[in-house]
Every structure is written in structure tokens, then in C-alpha cells.
C-alpha positions as protocol buffer text, in pm:
chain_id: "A"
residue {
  index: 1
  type: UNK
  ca { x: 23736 y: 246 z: 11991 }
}
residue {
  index: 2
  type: UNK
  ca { x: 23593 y: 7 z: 11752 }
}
residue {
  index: 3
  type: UNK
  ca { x: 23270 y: -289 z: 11846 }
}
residue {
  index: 4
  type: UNK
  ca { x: 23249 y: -584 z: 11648 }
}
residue {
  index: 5
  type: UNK
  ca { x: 23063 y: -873 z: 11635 }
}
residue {
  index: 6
  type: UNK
  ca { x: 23069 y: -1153 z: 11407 }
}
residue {
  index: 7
  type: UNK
  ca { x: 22727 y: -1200 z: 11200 }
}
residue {
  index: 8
  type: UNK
  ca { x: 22550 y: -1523 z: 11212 }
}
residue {
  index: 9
  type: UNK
  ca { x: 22675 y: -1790 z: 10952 }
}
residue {
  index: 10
  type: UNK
  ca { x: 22644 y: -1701 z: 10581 }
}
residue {
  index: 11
  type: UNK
  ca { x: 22550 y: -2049 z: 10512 }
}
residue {
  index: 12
  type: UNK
  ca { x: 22227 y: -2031 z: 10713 }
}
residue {
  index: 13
  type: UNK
  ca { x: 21939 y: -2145 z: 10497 }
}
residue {
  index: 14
  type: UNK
  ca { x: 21698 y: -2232 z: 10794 }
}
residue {
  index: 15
  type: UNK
  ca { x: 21472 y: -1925 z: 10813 }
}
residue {
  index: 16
  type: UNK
  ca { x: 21400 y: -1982 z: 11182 }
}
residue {
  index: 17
  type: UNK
  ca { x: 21764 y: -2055 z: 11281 }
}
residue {
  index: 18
  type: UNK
  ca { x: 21867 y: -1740 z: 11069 }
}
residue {
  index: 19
  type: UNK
  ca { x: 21557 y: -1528 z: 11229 }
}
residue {
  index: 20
  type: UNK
  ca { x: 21689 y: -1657 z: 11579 }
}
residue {
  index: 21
  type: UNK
  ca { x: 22083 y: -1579 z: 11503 }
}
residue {
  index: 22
  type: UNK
  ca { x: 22036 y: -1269 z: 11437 }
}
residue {
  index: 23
  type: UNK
  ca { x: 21803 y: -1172 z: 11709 }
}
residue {
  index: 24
  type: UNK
  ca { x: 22055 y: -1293 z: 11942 }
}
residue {
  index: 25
  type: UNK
  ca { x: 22322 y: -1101 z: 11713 }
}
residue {
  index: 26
  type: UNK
  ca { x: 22171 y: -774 z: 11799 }
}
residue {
  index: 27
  type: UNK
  ca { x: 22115 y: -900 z: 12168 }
}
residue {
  index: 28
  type: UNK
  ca { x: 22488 y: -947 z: 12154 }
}
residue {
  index: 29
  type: UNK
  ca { x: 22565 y: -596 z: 11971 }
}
residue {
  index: 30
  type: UNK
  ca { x: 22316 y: -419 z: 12258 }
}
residue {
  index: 31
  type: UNK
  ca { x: 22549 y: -559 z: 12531 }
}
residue {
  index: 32
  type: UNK
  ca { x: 22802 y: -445 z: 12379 }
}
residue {
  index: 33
  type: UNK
  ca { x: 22675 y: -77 z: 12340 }
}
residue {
  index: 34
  type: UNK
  ca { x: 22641 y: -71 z: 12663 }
}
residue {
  index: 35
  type: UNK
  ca { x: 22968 y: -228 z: 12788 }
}
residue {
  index: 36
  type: UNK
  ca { x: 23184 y: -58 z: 12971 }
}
residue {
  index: 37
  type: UNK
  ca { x: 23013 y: 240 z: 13015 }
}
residue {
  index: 38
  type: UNK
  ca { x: 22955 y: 409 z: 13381 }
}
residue {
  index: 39
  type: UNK
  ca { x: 22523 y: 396 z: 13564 }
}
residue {
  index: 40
  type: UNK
  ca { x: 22579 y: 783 z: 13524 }
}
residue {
  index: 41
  type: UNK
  ca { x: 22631 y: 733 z: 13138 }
}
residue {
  index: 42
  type: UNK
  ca { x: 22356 y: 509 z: 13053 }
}
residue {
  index: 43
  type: UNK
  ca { x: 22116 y: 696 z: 13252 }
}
residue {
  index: 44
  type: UNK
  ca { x: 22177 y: 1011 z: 13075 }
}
residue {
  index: 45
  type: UNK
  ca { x: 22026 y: 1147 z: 12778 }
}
residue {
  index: 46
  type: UNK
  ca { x: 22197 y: 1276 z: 12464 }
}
residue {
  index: 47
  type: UNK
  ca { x: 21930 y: 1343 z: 12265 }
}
residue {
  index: 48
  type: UNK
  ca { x: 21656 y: 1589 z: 12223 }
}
residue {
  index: 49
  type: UNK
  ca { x: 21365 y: 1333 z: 12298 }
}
residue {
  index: 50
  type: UNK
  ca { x: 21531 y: 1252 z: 12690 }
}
residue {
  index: 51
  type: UNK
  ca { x: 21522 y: 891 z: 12615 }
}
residue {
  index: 52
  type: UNK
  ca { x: 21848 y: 699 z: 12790 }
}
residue {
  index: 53
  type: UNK
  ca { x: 22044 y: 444 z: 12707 }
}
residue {
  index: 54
  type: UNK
  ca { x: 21937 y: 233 z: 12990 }
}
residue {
  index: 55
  type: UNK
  ca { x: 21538 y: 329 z: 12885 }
}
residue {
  index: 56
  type: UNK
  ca { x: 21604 y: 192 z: 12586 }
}
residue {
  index: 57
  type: UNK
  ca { x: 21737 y: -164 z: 12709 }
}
residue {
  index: 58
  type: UNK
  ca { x: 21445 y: -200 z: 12940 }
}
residue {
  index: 59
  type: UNK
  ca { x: 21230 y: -122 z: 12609 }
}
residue {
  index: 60
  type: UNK
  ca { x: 21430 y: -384 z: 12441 }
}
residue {
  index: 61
  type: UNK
  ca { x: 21344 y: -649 z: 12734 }
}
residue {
  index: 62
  type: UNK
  ca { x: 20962 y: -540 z: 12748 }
}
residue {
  index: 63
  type: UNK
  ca { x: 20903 y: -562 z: 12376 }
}
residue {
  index: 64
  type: UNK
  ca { x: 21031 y: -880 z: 12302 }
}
residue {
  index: 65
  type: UNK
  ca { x: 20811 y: -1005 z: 12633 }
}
residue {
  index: 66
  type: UNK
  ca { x: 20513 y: -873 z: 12491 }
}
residue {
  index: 67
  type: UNK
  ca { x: 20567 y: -976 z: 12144 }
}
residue {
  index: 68
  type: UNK
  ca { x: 20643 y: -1365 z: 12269 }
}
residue {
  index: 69
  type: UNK
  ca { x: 20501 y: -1451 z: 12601 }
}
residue {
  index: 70
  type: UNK
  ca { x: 20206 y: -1201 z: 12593 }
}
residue {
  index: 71
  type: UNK
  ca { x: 20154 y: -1187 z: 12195 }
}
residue {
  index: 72
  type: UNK
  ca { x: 20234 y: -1495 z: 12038 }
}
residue {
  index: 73
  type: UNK
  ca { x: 20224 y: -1773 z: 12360 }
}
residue {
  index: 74
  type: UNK
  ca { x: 19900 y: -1494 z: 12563 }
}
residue {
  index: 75
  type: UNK
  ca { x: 20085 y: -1601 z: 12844 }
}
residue {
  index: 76
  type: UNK
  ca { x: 19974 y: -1395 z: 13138 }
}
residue {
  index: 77
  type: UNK
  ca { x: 20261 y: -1120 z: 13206 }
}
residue {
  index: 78
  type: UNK
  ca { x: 20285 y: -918 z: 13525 }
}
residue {
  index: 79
  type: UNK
  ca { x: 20346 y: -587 z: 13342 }
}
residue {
  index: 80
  type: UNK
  ca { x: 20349 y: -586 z: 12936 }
}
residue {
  index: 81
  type: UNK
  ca { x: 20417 y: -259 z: 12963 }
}
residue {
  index: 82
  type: UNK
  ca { x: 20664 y: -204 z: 13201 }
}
residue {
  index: 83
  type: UNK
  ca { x: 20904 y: 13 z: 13031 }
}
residue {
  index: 84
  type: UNK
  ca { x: 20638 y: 265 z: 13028 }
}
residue {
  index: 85
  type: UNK
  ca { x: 20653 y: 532 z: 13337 }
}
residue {
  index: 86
  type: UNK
  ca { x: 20316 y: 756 z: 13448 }
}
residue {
  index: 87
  type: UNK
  ca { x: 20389 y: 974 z: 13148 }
}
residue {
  index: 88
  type: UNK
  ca { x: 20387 y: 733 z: 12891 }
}
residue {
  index: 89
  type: UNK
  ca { x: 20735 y: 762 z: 12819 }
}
residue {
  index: 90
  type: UNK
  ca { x: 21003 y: 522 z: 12896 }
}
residue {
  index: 91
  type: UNK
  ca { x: 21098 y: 472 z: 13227 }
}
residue {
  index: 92
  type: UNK
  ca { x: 21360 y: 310 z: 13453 }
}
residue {
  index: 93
  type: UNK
  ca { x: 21364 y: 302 z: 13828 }
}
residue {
  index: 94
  type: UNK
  ca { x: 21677 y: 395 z: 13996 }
}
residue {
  index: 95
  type: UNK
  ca { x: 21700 y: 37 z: 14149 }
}
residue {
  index: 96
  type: UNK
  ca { x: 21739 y: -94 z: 13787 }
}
residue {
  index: 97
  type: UNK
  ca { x: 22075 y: -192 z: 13688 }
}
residue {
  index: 98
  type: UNK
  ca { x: 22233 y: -268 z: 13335 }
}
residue {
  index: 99
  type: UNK
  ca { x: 22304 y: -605 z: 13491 }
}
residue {
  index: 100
  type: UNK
  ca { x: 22008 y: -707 z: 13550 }
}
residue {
  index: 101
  type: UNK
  ca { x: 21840 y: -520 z: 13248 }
}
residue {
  index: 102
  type: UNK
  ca { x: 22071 y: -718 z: 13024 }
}
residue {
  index: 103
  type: UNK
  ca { x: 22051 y: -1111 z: 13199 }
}
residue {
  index: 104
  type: UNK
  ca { x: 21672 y: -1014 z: 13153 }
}
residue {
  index: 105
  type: UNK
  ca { x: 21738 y: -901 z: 12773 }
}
residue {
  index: 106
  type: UNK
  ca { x: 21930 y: -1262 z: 12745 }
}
residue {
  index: 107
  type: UNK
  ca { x: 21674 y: -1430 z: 12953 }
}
residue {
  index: 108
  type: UNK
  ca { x: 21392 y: -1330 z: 12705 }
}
residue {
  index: 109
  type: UNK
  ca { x: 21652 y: -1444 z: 12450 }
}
residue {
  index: 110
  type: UNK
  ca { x: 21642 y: -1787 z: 12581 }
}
residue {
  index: 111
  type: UNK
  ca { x: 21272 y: -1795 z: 12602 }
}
residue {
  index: 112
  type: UNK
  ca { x: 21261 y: -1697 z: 12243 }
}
residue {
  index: 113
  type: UNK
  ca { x: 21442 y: -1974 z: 12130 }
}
residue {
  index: 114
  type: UNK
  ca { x: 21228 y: -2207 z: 12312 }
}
residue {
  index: 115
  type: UNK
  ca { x: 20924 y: -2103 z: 12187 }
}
residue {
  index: 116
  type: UNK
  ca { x: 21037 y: -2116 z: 11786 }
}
residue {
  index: 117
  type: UNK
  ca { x: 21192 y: -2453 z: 11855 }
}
residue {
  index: 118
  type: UNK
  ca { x: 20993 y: -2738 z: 11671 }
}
residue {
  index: 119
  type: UNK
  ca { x: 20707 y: -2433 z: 11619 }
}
residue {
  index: 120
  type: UNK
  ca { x: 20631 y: -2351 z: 11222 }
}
residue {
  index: 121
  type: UNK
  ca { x: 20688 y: -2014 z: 11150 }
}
residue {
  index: 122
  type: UNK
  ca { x: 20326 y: -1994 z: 10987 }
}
residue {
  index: 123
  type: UNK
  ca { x: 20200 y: -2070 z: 11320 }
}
residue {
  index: 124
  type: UNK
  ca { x: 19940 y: -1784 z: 11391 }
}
residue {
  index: 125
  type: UNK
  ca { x: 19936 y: -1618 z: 11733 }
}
residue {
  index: 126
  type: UNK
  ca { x: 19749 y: -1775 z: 12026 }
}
residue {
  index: 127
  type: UNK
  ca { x: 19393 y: -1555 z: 12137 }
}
residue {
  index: 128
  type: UNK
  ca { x: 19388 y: -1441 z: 12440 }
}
residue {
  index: 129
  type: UNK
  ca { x: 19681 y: -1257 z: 12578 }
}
residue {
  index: 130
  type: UNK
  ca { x: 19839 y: -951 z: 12354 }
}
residue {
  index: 131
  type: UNK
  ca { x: 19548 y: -1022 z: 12053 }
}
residue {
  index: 132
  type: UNK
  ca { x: 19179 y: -1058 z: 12127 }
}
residue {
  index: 133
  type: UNK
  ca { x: 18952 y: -1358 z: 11982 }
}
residue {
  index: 134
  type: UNK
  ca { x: 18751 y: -1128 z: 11792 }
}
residue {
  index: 135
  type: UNK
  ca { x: 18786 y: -1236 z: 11457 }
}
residue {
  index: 136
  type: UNK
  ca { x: 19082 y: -1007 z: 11403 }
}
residue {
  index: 137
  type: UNK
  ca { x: 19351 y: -1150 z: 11248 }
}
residue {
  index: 138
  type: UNK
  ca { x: 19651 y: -1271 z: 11460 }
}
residue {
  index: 139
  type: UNK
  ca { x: 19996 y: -1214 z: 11309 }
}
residue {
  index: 140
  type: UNK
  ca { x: 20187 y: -1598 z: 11270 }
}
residue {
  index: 141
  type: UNK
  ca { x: 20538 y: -1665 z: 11446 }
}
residue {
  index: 142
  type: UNK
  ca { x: 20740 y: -1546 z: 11125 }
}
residue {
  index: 143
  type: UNK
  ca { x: 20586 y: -1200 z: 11122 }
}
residue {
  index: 144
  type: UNK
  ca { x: 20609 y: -1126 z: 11445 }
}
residue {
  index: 145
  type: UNK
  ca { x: 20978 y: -1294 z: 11435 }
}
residue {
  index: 146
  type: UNK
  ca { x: 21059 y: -1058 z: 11190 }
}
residue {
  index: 147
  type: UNK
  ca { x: 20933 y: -744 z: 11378 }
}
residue {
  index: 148
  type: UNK
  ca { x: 21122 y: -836 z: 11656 }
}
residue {
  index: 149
  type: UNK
  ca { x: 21443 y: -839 z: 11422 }
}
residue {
  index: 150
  type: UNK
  ca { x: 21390 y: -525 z: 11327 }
}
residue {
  index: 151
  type: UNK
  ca { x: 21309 y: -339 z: 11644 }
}
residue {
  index: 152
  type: UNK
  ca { x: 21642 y: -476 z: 11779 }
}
residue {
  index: 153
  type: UNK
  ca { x: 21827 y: -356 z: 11421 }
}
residue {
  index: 154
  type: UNK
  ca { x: 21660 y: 27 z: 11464 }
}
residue {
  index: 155
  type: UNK
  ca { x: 21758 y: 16 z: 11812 }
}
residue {
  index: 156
  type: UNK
  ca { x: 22120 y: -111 z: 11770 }
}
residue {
  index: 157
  type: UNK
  ca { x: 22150 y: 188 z: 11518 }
}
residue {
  index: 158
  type: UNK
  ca { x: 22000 y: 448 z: 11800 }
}
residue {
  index: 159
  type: UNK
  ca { x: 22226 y: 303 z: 12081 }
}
residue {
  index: 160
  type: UNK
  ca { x: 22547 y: 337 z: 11808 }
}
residue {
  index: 161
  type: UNK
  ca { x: 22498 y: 693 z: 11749 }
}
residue {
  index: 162
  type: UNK
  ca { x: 22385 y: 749 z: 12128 }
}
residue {
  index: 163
  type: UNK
  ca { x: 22771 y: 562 z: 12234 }
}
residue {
  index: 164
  type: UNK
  ca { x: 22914 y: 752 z: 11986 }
}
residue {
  index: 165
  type: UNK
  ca { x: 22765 y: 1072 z: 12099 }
}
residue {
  index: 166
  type: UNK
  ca { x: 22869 y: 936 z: 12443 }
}
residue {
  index: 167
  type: UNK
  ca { x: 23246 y: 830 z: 12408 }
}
residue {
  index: 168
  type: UNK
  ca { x: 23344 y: 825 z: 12059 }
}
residue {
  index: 169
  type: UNK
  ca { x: 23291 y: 427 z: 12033 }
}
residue {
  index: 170
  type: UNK
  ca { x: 23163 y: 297 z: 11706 }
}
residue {
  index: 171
  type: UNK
  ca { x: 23083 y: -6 z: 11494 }
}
């Protein structure tokens, strides 16, 4: 079995629009990694670090929180760190669903594109929440924008090998 997605527009020259498109590509290619495929299955590991499938959407969920509400917005967030268990590791309860993982993934999706609406990307980070006001320098929308992007690219490439691994499924 094959997954494919259709990548945002070529003709895309807005750099927030394009940022946005593809974060809600990948959002779209994480669901899809996931489709189909049993609680058993995504709570099992395949690799030598024990991180799951399902881990790694609640990751997904959490980072983008932290990097928007927490980071950029320092809106006050019950749990920035939620994915983490005692260890330090990733951690899902066994109440969690993929369901509800993934309208939260979407959910965080939506508040994204909220936020970057009518915002400049050059905007720098609000103090308070995820970045002190010490003096440090706060990253602006684009950068952290752009990390997003790329945390939900690496982990679209884990997942793929990981469904592979799982059921043969690739693309």
C-alpha cells in the first residue's frame, strides 16, 4: 500500500500561506501514517529507542503548543510538557486515543493559523511564557514557523519508516 498526499500549490509565493500549507501538509501526512492502523499497533514500538507511534503524535501536539501558545503568544498552558512521562521520555496514558491525539494535532493546527493571520512573520516572540524577559533574544514568528515545519518533516520521515516497519505501507 501506497500514501499520498497532494503538496500545497506550486504557485504559492506568500511565505506565510506557504509556511502554513505545508504545516498542515504534514498534519495531513501524520494522519495518514497513522490511519488505519489497530491501538495495539500504534502503541508498540519498532525501534530500538521504545518510542511509539502514538508517543510520537502526542509529541507532535505538545510541540507545536509550546512553540505557539506558550512560545510565541506566552499564553499560560496547563502542561507544556505533557508528552513527557516521569522518566523524561515520551509518554502516553492508556486513556489516550489516536482520535483524540489527532483532533488535538488539527486543533493546534487551527490555532496556528489564527495566530499567523494578519501577524508579520518578523514579529518577535512575546516575554513571558516559553522565553524569559531577560534580554535574551526571542526568536520572531518566521523562525519559529520554520522550526515547526521541520519537526513535522523529520517526524513524517520517522513515522514512514516506523508504518513501513509496521505493515509494509509507504509514501
Amino acid at each position: 500500500m501506497t500514501i499520498s498526499l497532494p503538496e500545497p500549490d506550486q504557485q504559492l509565493s506568500d511565505p506565510s500561506e506557504l509556511l502554513l500549507d505545508y504545516l498542515d501538509y504534514y498534519r495531513s501526512v501524520i494522519g495518514a501514517k497513522t490511519e488505519g492502523m489497530s491501538d495495539a499497533e500504534l502503541r508498540a514500538s519498532r525501534l530500538p529507542s521504545g518510542w511509539t507511534m502514538l508517543e510520537l503524535l502526542k509529541h507532535l501536539v505538545h510541540m507545536e503548543q509550546r512553540w505557539l501558545r506558550w512560545g510565541f503568544r506566552a499564553e499560560q498552558v496547563p502542561a507544556p510538557w505533557g508528552d513527557r512521562g516521569p522518566e523524561d521520555r515520551w509518554y502516553v496514558g492508556p486513556e489516550e486515543t489516536a482520535a483524540e491525539l489527532l483532533a488535538a494535532l488539527h486543533a493546534g493546527g487551527e490555532h496556528t493559523r489564527a495566530v499567523v493571520s494578519g501577524t508579520p512573520l518578523s514579529t518577535v516572540a512575546a516575554p513571558g511564557g516559553r522565553f524569559p524577559d531577560d534580554g535574551t533574544p526571542r526568536p520572531t514568528l518566521g523562525w519559529i514557523l520554520f522550526h515547526v515545519l521541520q519537526e513535522y518533516a523529520r517526524h513524517a520521515g520517522h513515522l514512514d519508516i516506523v508504518r513501513e516497519l509496521t505493515d509494509g505501507a509507504t509514501g
